[in-house]
N, C-alpha and C positions, 0 to 999 in steps of 0.2 A: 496551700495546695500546690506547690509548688516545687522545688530541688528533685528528688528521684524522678517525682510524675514528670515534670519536665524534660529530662533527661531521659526520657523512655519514648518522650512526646518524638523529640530530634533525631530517636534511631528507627523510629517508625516511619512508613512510608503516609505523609498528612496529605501529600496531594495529587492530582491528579496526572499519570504519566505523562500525556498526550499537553498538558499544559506545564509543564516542568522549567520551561525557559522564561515561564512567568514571573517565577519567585515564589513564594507561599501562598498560602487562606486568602487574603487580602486582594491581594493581587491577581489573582484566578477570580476571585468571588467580582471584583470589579471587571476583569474583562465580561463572563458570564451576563451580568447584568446590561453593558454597555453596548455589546455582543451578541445579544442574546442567540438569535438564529444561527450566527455562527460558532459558537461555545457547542449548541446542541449538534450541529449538521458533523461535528469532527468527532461529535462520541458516537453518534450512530454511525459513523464509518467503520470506527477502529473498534467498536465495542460489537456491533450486530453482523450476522451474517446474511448477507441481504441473498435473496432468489429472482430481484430484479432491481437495480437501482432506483432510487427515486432522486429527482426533479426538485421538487418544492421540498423545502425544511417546514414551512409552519403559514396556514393560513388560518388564523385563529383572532376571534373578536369577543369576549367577557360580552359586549356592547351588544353585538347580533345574536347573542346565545350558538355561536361558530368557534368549533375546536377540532384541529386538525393538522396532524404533524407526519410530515413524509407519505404523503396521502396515494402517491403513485408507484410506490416503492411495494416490492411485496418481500415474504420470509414468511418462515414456521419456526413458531416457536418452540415445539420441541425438538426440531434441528441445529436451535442456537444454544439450547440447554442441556444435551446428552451427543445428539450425530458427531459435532462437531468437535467432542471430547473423545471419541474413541481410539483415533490413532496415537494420541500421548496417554490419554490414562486411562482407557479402556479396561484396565483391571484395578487402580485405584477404587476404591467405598466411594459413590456417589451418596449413599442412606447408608447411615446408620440406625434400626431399629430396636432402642432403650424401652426392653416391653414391659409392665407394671411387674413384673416379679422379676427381681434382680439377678441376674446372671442369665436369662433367657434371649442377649440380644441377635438379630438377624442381621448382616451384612450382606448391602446390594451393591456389586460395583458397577460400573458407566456400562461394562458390558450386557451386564444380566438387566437392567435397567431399560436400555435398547430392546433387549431380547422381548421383556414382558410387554412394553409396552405399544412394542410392533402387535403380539397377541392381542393384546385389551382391544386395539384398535380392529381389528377383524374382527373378534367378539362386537362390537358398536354396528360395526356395518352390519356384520350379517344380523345382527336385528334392524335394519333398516336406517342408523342412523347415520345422518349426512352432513355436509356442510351448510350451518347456519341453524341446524337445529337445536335446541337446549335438551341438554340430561342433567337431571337432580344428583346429587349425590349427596348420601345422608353416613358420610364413613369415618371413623375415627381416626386419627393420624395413624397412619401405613404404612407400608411400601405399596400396598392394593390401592391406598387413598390417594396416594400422590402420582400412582401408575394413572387411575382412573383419568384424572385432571391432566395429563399428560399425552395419555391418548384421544382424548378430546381434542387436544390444541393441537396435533397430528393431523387427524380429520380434517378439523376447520370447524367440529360442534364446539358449542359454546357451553360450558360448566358451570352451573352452581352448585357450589355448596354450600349445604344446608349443616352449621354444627349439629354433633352428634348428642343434644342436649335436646334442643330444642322438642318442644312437648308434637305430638303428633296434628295437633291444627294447625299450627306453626309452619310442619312442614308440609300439609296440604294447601296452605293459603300459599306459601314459595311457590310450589310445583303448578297450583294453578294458575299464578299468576306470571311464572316463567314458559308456559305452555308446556310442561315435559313430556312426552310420550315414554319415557325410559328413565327408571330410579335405578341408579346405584347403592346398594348398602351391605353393610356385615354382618353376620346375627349377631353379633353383641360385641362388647368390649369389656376390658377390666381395667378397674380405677380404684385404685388402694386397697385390692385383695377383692373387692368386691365385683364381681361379674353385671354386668347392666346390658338385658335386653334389647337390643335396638331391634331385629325383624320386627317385634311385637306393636312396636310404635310406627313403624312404614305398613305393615297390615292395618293399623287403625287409619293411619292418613290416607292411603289409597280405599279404603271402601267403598264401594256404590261408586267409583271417579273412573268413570269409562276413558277419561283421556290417559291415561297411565294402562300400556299395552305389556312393556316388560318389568321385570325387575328382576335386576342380577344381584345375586345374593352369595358374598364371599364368606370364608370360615374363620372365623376366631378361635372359636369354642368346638373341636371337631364332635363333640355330645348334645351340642343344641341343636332344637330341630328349625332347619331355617329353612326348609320349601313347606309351605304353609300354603300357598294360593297356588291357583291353576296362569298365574304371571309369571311366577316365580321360575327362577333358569338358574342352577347352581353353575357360578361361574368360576370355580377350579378349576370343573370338569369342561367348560366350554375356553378357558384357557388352555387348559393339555392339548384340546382338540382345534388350536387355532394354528396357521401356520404363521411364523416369525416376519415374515416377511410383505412388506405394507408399504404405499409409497407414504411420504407425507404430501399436506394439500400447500401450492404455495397460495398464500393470504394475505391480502390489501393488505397496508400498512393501519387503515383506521378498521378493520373490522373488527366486531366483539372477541374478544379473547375469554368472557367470562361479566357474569350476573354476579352482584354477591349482596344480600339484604342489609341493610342496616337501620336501626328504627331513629325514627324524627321528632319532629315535636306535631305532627297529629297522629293518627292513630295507625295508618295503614305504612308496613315499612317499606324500605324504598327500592328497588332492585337495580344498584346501580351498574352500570356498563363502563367496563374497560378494554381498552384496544389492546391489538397483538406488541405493535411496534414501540407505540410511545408507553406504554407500561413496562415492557420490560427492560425498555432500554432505561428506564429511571429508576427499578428493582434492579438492576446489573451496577449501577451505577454506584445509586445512595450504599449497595449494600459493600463495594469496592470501598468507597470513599471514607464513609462513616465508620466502618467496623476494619478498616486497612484488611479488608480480606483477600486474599491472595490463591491462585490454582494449587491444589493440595492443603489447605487449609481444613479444619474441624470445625466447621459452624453450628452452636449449638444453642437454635431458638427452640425455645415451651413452649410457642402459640400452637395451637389446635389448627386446623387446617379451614377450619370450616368460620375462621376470623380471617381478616386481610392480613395481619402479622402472620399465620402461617403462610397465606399465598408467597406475600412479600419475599418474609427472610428464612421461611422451610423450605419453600417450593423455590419460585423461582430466580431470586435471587442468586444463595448459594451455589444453583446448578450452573446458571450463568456462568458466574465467575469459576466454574471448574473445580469448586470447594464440595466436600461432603459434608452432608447436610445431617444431624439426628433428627430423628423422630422419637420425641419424647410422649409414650403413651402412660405415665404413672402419674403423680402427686408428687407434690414438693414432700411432703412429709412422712415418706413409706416409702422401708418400713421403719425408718424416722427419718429426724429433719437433716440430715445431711446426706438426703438422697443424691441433689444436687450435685453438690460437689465430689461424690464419689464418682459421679456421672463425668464430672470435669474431668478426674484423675484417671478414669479407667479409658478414656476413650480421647486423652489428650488433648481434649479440645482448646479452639484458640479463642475464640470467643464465644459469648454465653447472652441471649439476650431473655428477661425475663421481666416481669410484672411487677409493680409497687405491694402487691396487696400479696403478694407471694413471698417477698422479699420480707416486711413486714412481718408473716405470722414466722419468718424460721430467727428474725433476730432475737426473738422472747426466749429463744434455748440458747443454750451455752457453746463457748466457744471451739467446746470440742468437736462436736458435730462440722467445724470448718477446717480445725487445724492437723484433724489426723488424713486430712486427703492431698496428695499434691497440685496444685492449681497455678506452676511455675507456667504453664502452659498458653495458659490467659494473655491475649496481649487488647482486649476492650472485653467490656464488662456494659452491656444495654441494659435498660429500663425503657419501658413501651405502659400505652393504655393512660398514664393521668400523668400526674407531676408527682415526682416522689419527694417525700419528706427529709428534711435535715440530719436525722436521725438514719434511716435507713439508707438514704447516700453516702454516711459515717461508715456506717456498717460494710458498706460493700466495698467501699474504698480503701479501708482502712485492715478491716478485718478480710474480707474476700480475696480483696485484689494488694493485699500488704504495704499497700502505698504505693503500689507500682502502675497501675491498669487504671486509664484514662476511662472516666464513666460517660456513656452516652446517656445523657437523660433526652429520649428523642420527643419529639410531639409530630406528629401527621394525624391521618383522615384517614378510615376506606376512602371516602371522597379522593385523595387526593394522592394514594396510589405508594408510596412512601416517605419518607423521613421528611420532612419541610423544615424545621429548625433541634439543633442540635448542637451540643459543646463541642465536636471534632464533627469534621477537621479546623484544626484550628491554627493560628500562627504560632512559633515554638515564643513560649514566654507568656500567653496567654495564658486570664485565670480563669479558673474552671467555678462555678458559682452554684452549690448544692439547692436543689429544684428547683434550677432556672434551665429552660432548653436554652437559652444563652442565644446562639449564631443560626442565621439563615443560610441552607445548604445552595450549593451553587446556581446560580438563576431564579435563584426564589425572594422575594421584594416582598415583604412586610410592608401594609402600609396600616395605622390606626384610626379608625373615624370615630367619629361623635353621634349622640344621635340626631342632630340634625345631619348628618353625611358629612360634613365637613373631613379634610385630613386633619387629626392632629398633628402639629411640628412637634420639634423638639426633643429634648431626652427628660426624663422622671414623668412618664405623664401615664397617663388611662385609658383603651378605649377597644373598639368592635375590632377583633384583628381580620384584616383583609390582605390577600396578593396581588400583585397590582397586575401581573402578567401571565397570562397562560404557562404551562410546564409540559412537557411529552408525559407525564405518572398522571393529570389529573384525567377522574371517570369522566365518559363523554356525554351520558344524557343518563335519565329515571326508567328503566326498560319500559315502554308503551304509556310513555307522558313526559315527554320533552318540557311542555309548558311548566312544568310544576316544577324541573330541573332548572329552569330558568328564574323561577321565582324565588325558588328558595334560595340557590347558590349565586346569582349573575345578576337578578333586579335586585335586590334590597340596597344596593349603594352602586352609582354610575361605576363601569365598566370595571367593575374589580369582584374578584370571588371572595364570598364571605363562608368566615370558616364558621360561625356560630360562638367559638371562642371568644372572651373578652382577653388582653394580656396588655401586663406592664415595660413599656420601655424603660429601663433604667439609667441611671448618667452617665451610663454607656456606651449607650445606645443598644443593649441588648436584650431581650425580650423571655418575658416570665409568664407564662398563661394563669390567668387567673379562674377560669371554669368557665363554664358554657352561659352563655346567656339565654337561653331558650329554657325548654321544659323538658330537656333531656338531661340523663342521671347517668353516673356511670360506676355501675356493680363491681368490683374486681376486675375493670378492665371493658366491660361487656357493656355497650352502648344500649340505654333504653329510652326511651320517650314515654313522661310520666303520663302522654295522653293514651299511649296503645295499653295499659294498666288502666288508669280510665275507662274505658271502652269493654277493656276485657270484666270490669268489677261490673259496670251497668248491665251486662247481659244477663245478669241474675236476676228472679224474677220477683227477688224481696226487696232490692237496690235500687233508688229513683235517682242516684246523683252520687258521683264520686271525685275525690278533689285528692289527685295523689302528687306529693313532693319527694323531695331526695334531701336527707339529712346526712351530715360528716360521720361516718364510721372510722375507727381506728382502724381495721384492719383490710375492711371491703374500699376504703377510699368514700364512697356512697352508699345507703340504703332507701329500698322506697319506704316509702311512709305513706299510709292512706287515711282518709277520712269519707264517711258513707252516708247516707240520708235514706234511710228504710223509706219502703212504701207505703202509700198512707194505709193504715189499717194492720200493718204489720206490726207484733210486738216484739220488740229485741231479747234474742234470748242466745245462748253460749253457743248455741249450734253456726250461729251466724257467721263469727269471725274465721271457725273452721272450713264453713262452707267455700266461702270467699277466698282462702287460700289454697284448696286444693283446685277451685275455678281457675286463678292465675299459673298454678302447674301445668295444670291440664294444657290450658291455650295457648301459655307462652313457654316459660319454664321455670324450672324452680327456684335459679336464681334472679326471678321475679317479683317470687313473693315478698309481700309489705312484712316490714320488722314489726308494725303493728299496724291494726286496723281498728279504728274508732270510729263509732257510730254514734252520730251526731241530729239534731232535729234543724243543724241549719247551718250557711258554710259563711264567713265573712267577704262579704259581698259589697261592690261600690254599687250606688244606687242604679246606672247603667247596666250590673248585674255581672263583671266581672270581678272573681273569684280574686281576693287580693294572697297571693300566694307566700307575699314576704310573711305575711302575721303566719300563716301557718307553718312556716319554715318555725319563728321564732316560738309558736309554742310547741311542736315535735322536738326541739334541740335543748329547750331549755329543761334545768335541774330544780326549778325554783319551787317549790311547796305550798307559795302562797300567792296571788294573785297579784296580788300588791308589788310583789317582786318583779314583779316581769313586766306588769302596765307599762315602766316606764322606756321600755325596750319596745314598744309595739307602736309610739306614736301617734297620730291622732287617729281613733278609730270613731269619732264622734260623727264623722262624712259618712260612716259604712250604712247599707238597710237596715240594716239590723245589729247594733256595734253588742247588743247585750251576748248574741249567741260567742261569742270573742272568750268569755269569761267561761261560757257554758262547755265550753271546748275546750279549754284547760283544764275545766275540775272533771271529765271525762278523760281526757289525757291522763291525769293524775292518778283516778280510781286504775285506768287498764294496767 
């Protein structure tokens, strides 16, 4: 992995300007750690544009459930991400808009970008919205989606977005749970030629919800009808009719910048909160450092906006650093699999950051699809959402990036706001180790426990991955339930944040995530918690009990897997398993539904009455035809209540 990639490593910019007389990776990464408050208090100088100085760097305790950085300081953050770009590249592409039919794309530059999003922001007020208050926004990657979320952080409202997937309960359990008075959305979107209704699903989620007064409805589709309610405010027309001109709010350093949901290991998902200040300055940062992205630069992430990789590295990021940004609204695969990269050639881009499970289904085609596009361009090549595989690391490095283009295999959190470990920056000579995120990003301290809490020492070992110190990118509390924020993230191990994560140090000393230790699965990327599928299966009124896991897909990375317990007196019959997965579209979304669903008269159960979930992993995964085969793989089940239903759930498995 080594000679060119090296050699491309030493002409690229690895580290950071402001620490340059340090020496390399190494060297930074240890002042950083050693330093901590003053590594951060020198990039919030030189990196943000402050509207009041701040005083304090960091009064932050894991211990007291207290997080807080530059707390007297204020700024706007779309002043540090467009205003402050105007006078040099005011007419440079801040957006690029790559729309699902190829050759239709829209270019916004720093100017026009200004321009609308002074508008959007009148549009907000004059429906009444203010500083502190939340707007939904249900919109698919934009220049309208990234306006909306722009002019929110103008204001001083606080934004969530609700992906444009999500089934219409989904987005009313968000909206009531973020308090919205005002949705944002599009009539629809197109996704590989196919047009998909969004008003239609913001009409079902607002019905009968007296707390949702407006909703601004932009155009896609100029033949779809998108004023359907007496809510409803076509916002074209109330953009034409806004004037340009708007001050921004300036905004404490710790207030919300933004809600964004993410599901757990119980059922209800969690709205977490992130600050104006210490978020972006760690999006401005990670996305400088990790991806050497530079002002005029082409950054081209595929996350969706309404995931924290599009906040991150679509949104705010990018604009930080003065780079334009695409907005990728198509599929990897159309109208074939070398959308991609024609994406790369046509629009220059310098870096590309995209999914395992995306990555994945385009290496199954040939290598034409990669080699008639130019992709000289590339100078880092990202992977986001899991660990990627040996094989598909091969691919991108070798074939994509021609042996030239340093892969980021990143691993973060929405928690935790950006990148936390990753291959670059790294020291020149360093080796790069296919799905391992390898190196901790600057100020960020791995540490591994056991479960008795203990640290593990050492290098080759196993354990709960934890950080030992606050960062300005981690979220600050569960929007309206701090204590629960505390438990899940800050109590389970004395004063260290727990990512959920298990990972391997290796003899290293570098670090490989081995999967979640909880009961959360991850779809192609798309975080779920096997309990809110749970919850969502029980609400049917044939279903007394539902026991759902996440088994290895080739392509998705994970799928769910369910198991069910009809109601007594109910007889199973074909309609069942259909029922239950259109239940799971409806409420959550469709890349929710269980790969299969098996109906069972009983779940393997320790006599306490907890669900032992390894056996059902091992009989969902296994290939084995005969009972006999696999017993010896499941261990002792003779402790279980009932160890016979064990056997009774394989040959069920086997029939479905």
């Amino acid at each position: 992995m080594r000679g060119r990639l090296q050699q491309l490593l030493r002409r690229t910019k690895r580290n950071l300007a402001e620490f340059k007389e340090l020496g390399g990776y190494s060297e930074i990464y240890k002042y950083s750690i050693e330093k901590n408050d003053e590594f951060w208090e020198k990039l919030a100088r030189s990196r943000l544009l402050w509207e009041k100085d701040f005083t304090e760097v960091s009064d932050s305790s894991f211990k007291d459930g207290r997080i807080s950085w530059f707390a007297d300081g204020q700024l706007n953050v779309f002043d540090n991400c467009v205003t402050r770009h105007l006078a040099d590249r005011g007419d440079q592409a801040a957006l690029i808009y790559e729309k699902d039919e190829p050759g239709n794309e829209e270019i916004v530059t720093y100017a026009q970008l200004h321009s609308l999003v002074n508008r959007f922001a009148n549009v907000l007020k004059s429906k009444g919205v203010k500083k502190g208050d939340r707007v939904a926004i249900y919109y698919p990657v934009s220049p309208l989606g990234v306006a909306a979320m722009l002019a929110c952080a103008k204001i001083g409202a606080i934004h969530s977005v609700v992906f444009a997937g999500f089934s219409a309960d989904a987005l009313r359990q968000r909206i009531i749970d973020a308090d919205c008075r005002v949705v944002i959305c599009a009539d629809g979107t197109y996704r590989g030629g196919r047009y998909i209704n969004l008003k239609s699903v913001v009409d079902e989620a607002i019905e009968n919800l007296d707390l949702v007064e407006t909703v601004l409805v932009g155009t896609r589709n100029a033949e779809a009808k998108k004023l359907t309610t007496e809510k409803d405010v076509d916002l074209d027309l109330a953009l034409a009719a806004a004037p340009e001109n708007c001050l921004s709010e300036p905004m404490n350093a710790e207030d919300p910048l933004f809600l964004l949901y993410t599901s757990g290991s119980t059922g209800k998902p969690k709205g977490l909160v992130h600050s104006q200040a210490g978020y972006l300055l760690y999006a401005a940062v990670t996305t400088s450092a990790v991806f050497d992205c530079e002002p005029g630069d082409r950054f081209g992430c595929v996350a969706d906006i309404g995931w924290i990789t599009g906040h991150t590295y679509t949104v705010y990021g990018p604009l930080a650093n003065g780079a334009t940004s695409l907005l990728f609204e198509s599929i990897p695969s159309y109208p074939d699999p070398g959308r991609y990269w024609a994406t790369v050639d046509k629009h220059k881009l310098t870096q590309f950051y995209g999914a395992p499970t995306a990555y994945r289904s385009l290496l199954r085609h040939g290598d034409e699809f990669i080699e008639k596009y130019d992709r000289s361009s590339l100078k880092r090549i990202g992977s986001v959402g899991e660990p990627i595989n040996t094989e598909a690391w091969e691919w991108l490095h070798h074939k994509v990036g021609s042996s030239k283009v340093p892969i980021a295999d990143t691993w973060w959190q929405t928690e935790t706001g950006g990148n936390m470990i990753t291959p670059v920056p790294c020291d020149a000579g360093a080796s790069f180790k296919p799905g391992s995120a390898q190196r901790p990003f600057y100020g960020i301290e791995p540490v591994l426990k056991n479960a008795d809490g203990n640290t593990v020492q050492g290098n080759s070992v196993d354990g709960a991955l934890c950080i030992a110190k606050p960062w300005p990118g981690i979220a600050r509390t569960i929007h309206g339930d701090h204590e629960r924020f505390r438990n899940v993230y800050l109590n389970v191990f004395d004063d260290v944040y727990t990512t959920g994560d298990g990972a391997h140090r290796d003899q290293d000393g570098e670090y490989t995530i081995t999967g979640r230790m909880d009961d959360v699965i991850n779809v192609s990327g798309h975080r779920l918690g096997t309990a809110e599928i749970e919850d969502c299966l029980t609400q049917l009124d044939f279903i007394s009990e539902a026991a759902v896991i996440g088994i290895p897909e080739a392509t998705k990375g994970e799928v769910p897997y369910a198991f069910v317990i009809l109601k007594e007196g109910v007889e199973e019959n074909s309609e069942h398993k259909l029922l239950a997965n259109k239940h799971v579209a409806k409420v959550i979304a469709k890349f929710a539904v269980p790969k299969d669903t098996i109906i069972v008269s009983g779940l393997p159960k320790t006599r306490s009455g907890k669900i032992m979930r390894r056996i059902l992993r091992k009989l969902a995964s296994s290939e084995a035809k005969d009972f006999a085969q696999i017993a010896p793989e499941l261990g002792d089940i003779s402790t279980l209540a009932e160890p016979e239903v064990v056997e009774e759930i394989f040959l069920k498995k086997c029939q479905s």
